[in-house]
C-alpha positions as CSV (number, residue, x, y, z in Angstrom):
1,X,29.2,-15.2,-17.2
2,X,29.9,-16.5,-20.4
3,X,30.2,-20.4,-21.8
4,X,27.3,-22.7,-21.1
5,X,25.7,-20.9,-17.4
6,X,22.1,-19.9,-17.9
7,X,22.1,-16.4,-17.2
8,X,18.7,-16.9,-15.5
9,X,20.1,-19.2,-12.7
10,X,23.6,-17.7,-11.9
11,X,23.3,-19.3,-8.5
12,X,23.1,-22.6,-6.6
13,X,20.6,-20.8,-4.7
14,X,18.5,-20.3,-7.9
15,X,18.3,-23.5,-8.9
16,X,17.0,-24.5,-5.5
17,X,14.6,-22.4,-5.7
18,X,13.2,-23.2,-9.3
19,X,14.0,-27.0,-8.4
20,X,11.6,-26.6,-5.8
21,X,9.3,-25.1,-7.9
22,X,9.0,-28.0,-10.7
23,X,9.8,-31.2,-8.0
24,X,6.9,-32.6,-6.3
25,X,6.9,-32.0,-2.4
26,X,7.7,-34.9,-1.4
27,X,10.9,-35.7,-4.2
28,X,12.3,-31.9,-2.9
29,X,12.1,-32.5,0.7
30,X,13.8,-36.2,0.1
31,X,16.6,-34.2,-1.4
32,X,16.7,-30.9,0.3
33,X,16.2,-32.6,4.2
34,X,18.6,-33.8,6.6
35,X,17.5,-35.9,9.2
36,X,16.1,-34.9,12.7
37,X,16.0,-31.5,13.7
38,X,18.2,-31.2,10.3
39,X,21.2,-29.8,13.0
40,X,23.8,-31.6,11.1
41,X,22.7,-30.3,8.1
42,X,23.1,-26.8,9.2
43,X,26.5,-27.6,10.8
44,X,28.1,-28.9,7.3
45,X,27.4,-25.9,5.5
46,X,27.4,-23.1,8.3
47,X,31.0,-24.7,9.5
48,X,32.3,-24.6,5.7
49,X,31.1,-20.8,5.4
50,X,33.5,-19.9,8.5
51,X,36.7,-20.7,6.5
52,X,38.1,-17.9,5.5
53,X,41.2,-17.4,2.7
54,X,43.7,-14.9,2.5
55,X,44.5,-13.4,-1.0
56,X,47.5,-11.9,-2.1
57,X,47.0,-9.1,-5.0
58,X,50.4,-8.1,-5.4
59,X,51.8,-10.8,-7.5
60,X,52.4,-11.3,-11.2
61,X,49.2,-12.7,-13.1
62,X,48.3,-15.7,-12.5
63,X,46.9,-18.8,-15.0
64,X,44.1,-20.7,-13.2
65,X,44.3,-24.2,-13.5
66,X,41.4,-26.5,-12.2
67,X,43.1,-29.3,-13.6
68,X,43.5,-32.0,-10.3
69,X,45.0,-35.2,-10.5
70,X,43.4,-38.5,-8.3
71,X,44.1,-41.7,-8.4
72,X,46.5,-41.4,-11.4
73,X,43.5,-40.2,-13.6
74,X,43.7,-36.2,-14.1
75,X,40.2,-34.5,-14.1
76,X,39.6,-30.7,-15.0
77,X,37.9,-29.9,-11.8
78,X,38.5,-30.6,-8.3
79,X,34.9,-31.5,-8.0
80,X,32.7,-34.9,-8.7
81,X,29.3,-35.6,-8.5
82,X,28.6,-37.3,-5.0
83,X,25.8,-40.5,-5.0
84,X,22.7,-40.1,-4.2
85,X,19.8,-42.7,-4.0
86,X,16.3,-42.2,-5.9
87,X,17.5,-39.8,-8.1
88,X,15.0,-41.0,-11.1
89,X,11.9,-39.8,-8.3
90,X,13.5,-36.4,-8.1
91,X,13.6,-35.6,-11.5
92,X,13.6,-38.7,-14.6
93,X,16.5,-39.9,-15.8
94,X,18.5,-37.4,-13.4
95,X,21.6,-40.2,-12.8
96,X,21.7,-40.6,-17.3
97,X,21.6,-36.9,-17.2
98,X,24.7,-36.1,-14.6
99,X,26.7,-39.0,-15.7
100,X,27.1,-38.0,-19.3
101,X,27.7,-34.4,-17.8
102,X,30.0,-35.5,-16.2
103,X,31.6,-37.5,-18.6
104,X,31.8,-35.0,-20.8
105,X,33.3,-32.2,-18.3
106,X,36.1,-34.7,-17.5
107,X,34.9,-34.9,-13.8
108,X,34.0,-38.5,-11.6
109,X,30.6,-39.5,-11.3
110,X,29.5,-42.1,-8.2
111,X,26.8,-44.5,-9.5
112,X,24.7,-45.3,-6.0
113,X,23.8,-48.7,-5.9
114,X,20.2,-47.4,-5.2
115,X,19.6,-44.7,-7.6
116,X,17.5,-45.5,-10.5
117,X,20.0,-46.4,-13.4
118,X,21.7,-49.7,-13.9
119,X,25.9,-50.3,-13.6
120,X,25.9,-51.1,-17.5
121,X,23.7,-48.2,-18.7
122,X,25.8,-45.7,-16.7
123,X,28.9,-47.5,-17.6
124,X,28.2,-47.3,-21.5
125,X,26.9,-43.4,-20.9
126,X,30.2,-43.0,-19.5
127,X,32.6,-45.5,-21.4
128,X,33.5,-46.9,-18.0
129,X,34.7,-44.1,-16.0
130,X,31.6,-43.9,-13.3
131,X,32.8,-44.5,-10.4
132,X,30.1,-47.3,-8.4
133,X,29.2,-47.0,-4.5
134,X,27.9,-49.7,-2.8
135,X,25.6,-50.8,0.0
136,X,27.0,-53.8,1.5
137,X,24.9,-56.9,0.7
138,X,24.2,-59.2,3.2
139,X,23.9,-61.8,0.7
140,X,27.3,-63.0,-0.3
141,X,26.1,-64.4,-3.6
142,X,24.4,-60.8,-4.2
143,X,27.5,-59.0,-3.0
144,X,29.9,-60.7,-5.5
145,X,27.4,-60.5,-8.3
146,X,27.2,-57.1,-7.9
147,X,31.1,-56.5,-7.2
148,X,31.6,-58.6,-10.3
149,X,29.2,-56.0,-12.4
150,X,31.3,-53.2,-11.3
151,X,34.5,-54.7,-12.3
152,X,33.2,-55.6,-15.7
153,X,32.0,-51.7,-16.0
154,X,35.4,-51.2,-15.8
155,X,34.6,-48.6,-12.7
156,X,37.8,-47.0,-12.0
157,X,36.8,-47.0,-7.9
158,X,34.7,-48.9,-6.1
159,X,33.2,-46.6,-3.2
160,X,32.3,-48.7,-0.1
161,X,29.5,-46.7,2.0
162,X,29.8,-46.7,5.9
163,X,27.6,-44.6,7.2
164,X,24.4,-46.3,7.4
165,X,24.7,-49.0,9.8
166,X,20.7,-47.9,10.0
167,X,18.8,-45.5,8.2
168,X,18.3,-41.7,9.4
169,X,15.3,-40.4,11.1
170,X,13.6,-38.3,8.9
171,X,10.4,-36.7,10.0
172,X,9.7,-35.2,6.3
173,X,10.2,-38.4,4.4
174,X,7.9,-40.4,7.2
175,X,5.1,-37.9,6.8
176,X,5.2,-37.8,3.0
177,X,4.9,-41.6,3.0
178,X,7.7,-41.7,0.8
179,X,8.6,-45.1,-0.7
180,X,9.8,-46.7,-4.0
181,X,7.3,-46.4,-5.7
182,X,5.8,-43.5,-3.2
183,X,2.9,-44.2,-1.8
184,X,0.2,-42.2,-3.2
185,X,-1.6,-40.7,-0.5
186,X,-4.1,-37.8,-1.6
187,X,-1.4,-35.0,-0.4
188,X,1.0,-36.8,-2.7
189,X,-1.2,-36.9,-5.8
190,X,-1.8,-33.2,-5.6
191,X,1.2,-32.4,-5.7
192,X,2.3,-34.5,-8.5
193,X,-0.8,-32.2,-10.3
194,X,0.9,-29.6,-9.6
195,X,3.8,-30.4,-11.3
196,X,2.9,-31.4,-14.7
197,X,6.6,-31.5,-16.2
198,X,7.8,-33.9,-13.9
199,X,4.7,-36.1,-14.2
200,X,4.4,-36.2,-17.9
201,X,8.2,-36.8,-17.9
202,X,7.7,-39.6,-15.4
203,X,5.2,-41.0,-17.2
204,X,7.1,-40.5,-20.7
205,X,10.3,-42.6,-19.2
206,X,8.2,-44.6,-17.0
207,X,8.1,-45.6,-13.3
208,X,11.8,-45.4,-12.0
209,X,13.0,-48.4,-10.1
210,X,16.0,-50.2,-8.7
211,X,17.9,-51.0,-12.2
212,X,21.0,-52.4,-10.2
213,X,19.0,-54.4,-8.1
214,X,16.6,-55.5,-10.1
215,X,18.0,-59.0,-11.2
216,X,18.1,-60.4,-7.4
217,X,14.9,-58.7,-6.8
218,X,11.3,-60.7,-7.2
219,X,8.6,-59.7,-9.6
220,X,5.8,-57.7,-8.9
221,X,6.8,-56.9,-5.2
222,X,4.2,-54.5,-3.5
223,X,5.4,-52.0,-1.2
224,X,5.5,-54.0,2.2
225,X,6.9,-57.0,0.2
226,X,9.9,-54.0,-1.6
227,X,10.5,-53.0,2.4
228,X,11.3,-56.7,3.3
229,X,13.7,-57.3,0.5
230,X,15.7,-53.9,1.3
231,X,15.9,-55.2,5.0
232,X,16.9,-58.6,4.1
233,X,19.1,-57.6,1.3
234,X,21.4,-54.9,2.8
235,X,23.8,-55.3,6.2
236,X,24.8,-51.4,6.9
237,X,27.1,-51.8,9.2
238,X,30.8,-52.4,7.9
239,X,33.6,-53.4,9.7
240,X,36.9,-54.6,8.9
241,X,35.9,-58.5,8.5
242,X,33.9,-57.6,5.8
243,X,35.8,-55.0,4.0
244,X,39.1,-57.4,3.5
245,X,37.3,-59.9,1.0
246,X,36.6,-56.8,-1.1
247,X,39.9,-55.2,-0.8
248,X,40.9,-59.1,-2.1
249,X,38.2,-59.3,-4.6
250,X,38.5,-56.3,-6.4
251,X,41.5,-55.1,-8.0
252,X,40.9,-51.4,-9.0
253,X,40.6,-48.3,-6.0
254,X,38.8,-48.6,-3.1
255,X,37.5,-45.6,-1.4
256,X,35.7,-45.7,2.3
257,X,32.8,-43.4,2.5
258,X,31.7,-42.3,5.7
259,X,34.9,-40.9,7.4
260,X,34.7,-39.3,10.2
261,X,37.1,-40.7,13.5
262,X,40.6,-41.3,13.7
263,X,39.4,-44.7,14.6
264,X,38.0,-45.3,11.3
265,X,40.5,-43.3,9.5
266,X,43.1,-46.2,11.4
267,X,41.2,-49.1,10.0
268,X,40.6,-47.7,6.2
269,X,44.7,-47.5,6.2
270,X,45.2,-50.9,8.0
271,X,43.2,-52.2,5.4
272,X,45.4,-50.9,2.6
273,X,42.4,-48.9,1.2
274,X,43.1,-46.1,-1.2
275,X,41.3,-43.3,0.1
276,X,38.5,-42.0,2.2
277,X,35.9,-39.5,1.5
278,X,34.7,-37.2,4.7
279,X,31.4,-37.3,4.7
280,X,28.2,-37.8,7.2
281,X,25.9,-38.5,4.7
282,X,25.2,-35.3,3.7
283,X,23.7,-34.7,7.4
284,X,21.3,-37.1,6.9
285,X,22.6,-40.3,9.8
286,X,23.2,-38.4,12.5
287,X,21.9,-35.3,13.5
288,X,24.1,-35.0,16.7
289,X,27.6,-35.3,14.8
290,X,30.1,-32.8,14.2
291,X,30.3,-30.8,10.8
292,X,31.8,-32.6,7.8
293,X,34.6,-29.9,8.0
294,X,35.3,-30.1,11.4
295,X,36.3,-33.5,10.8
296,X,38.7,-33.1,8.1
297,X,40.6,-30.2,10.1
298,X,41.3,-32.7,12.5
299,X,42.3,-36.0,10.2
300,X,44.4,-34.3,7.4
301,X,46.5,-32.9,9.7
302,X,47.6,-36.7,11.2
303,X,46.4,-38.4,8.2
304,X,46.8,-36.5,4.6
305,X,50.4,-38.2,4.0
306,X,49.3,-41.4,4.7
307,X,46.2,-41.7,2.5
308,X,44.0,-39.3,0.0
309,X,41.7,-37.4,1.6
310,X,38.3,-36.4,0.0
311,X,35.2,-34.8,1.2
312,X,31.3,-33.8,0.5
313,X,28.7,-32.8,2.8
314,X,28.4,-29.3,3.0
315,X,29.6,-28.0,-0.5
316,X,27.0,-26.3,-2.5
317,X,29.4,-24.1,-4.6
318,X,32.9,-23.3,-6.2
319,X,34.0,-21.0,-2.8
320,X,33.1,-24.1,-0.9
321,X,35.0,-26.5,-2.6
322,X,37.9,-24.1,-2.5
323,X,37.8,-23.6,1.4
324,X,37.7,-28.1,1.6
325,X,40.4,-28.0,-0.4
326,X,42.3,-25.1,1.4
327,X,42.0,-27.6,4.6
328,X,43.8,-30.0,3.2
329,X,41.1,-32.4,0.8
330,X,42.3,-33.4,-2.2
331,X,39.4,-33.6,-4.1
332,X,35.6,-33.3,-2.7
333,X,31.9,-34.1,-4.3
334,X,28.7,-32.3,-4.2
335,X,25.4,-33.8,-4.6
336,X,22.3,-31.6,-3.6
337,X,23.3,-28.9,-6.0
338,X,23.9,-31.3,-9.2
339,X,20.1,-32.4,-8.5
340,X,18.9,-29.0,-7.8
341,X,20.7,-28.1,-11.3
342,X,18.7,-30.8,-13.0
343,X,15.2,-30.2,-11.2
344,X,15.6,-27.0,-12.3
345,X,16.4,-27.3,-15.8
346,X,16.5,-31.0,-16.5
347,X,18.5,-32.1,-19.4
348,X,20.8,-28.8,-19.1
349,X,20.8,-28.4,-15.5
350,X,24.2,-30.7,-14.8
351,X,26.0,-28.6,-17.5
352,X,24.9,-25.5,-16.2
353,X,26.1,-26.3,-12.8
354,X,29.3,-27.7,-13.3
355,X,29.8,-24.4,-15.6
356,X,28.6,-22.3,-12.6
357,X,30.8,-24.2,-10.1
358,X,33.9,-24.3,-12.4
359,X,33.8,-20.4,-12.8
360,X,32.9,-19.8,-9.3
361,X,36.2,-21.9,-8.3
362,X,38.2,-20.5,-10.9
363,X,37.1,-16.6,-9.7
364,X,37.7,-17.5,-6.5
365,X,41.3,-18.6,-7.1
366,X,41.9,-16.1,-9.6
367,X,41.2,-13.4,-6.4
368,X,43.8,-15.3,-4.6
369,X,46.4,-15.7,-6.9
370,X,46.3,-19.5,-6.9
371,X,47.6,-21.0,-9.9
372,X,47.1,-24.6,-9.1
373,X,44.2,-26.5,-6.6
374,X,47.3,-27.9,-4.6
375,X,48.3,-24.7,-3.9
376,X,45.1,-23.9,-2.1
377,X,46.3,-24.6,1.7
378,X,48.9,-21.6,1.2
379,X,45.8,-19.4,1.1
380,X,44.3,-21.0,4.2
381,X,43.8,-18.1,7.2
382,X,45.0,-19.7,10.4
């Protein structure tokens, strides 16, 4: 291990582990838990792990190249940084900290539209190559507005979320109370105690909120007056009438998140979108769906020629984002193990793991005698 890995934390698994040891309870369990019985977030990871790939030793050397070209923009990984919401309550500043990471690594970074940075601040972190995902507004006036933001970014993609037609069922997150601000409940202030980093970091860069939303949201709200505007602001459930004055609207890439049925997959290329990424929310919707790559050994088979296939949920590593590319993804995103980087070792933690992921990949490939991420399929046991 050599290059910028900490030698302390030469593991995904490490990181978890010291993440969980800095994070308050209730910021680790909003970022480690699925929803339910947490069965789909078994599935994603458990499926991924049964894909195995053949290597083949007797061949001339081979250069590894991670270098992956998507959308006409060539990145040096395979890999991206997947959104996630509230990522200033799991750790301050995490979304600043992976987007200039990120930016610097050459790899794409998904703004959420409810993390805790703004469009503009990650925009200028990132001199405009973020890529934004957004929560359909209800409000058309908010929608545009926000739409219009993006474009001004200059955000390469616009990501448009399906997968949350209503929010999961989480038993951890109801019994922590958490909110936005969380609510401080007793439990909830001794465990902030316990963590004195992340409080007086917290209280260094102050309380994290909204950023994206907060010019169409009123001053001062309380937390039953927050809940209301969320509800009234955000319509979950896409469908095609909604999606086409986008796909008018906006004239970069537009990628449909949430892919997991032909029927879907039908629509997205009907509506002359760019791509899709696989992805059940990182097994946090639906408890009783099928594994993340499950669903793309059935789609790329009917589907990869016809539009570019992508995929998280699942991926914690560099073998796991060479077995989703091996069945067919073109490029794929991670999100629990950037944060767990970060909780663990804040400011160097998104380095650190795209390092860790990187050399995993490239060790990985180097065993197969894969020159090139494309090539990946040819190593694919049937």
């Amino acid at each position: 291990m050599q290059g910028k890995i900490n030698s302390k934390y030469p593991s995904i698994a490490d990181l978890r582990s010291k993440a969980k040891s800095k994070m308050p309870k209730f910021a680790f369990e909003y970022l480690d838990g699925g929803c339910n019985n947490d069965d789909n977030l078994k599935k994603n990871t458990s499926d991924l792990r049964a894909v195995e790939l053949i290597p083949e030793y007797l061949k001339p050397t081979v250069k590894v190249n991670l270098q992956t070209t998507l959308f006409g923009i060539t990145y040096d990984a395979p890999f991206g940084i997947a959104p996630i919401g509230l990522q200033g309550l799991m750790w301050p500043k995490a979304p600043e900290i992976l987007a200039r990471a990120a930016f610097e690594n050459n790899i794409p970074f998904i703004l959420s539209t409810v993390t805790t940075s703004s469009i503009e601040r990650i925009a200028q972190i990132t001199e405009g190559k973020a890529w934004f995902q957004l929560y359909y507004p209800a409000k058309e006036e908010v929608r545009k507005d926000i739409i219009k933001r993006a474009a001004e970014a200059a955000c390469p993609v616009l990501v448009l979320l399906s997968d949350v037609p209503s929010f999961g069922f989480r038993p951890r997150d109801i019994r922590n109370g958490l909110a936005m601000p969380p609510k401080m409940s007793a439990r909830n202030f001794y465990e902030i105690l316990k963590r004195p980093e992340w409080a007086l970091k917290t209280l260094l860069h102050g309380q994290p909120e909204f950023e994206t939303l907060k010019p169409y949201m009123p001053k001062d709200l309380n937390l039953s007056q927050l809940a209301k505007f969320m509800d009234e602001t955000f319509d979950g459930r896409l469908n095609e009438e909604k999606i086409k004055p986008i796909r008018e609207l906006w004239k970069g890439k537009i990628v449909l998140k949430g892919v997991t049925s032909e029927a879907d997959m039908e629509k997205a290329i009907r509506l002359g979108l760019d791509g899709v990424i696989i992805s059940n929310h990182g097994g946090r919707q639906l408890d009783a769906g099928e594994s993340t790559i499950k669903s793309l050994k059935k789609l790329q088979a009917k589907y990869k020629d016809k539009i570019t296939l992508m995929m998280d949920s699942g991926l914690r590593n560099g073998p796991d984002v060479a077995r989703t590319l091996a069945e067919g993804a073109s490029f794929s995103f991670l999100g629990r193990s950037f944060m767990y980087g970060v909780g663990a070792l804040g400011n160097q933690g998104a380095q650190h793991t795209i390092e860790l992921i990187k050399t995993e990949l490239m060790q990985v490939m180097d065993q197969l005698g894969c020159e090139k991420t494309t090539d990946l399929p040819q190593f694919l046991s049937k």
